[in-house]
C-alpha positions in Angstrom: 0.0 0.0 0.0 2.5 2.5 0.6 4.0 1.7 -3.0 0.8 2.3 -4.4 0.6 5.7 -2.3 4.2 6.8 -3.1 3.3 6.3 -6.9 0.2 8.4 -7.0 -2.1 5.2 -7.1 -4.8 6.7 -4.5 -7.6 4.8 -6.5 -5.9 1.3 -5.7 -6.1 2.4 -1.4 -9.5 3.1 -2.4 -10.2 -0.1 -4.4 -8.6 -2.1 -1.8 -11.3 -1.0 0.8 -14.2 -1.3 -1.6 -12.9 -5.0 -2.1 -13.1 -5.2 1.4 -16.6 -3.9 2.1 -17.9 -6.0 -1.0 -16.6 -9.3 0.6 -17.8 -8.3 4.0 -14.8 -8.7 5.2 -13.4 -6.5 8.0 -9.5 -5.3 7.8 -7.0 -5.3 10.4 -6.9 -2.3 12.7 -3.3 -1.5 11.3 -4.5 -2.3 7.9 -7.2 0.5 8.3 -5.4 2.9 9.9 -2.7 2.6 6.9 -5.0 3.3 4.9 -6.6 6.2 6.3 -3.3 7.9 7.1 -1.7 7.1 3.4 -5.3 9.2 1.4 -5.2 12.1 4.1 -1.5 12.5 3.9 -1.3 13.3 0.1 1.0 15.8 -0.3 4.8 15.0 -1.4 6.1 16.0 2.2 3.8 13.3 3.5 4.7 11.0 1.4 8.3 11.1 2.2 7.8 10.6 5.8 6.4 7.7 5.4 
């Protein structure tokens, strides 16, 4: 996930939790909070510190 962040792919963290919802299958807390963190920290200064 933070590959797909660091190269702009914001639609694949989305598609990943759609998959998710779809299946009914909950995600890991850590997996959520990645997530989360990775689409509100979009700028390039974010990026890096992660």
């Amino acid at each position: 996930m933070r590959i797909e962040h660091a190269a702009g792919n914001h639609s694949g963290l989305h598609s990943s939790q759609q998959v998710n919802h779809t299946l009914d299958c909950s995600l890991e807390t850590e997996t959520f909070q990645l997530i989360n963190e990775l689409l509100n920290n979009s700028t390039p200064e974010a990026r890096e510190a992660l």
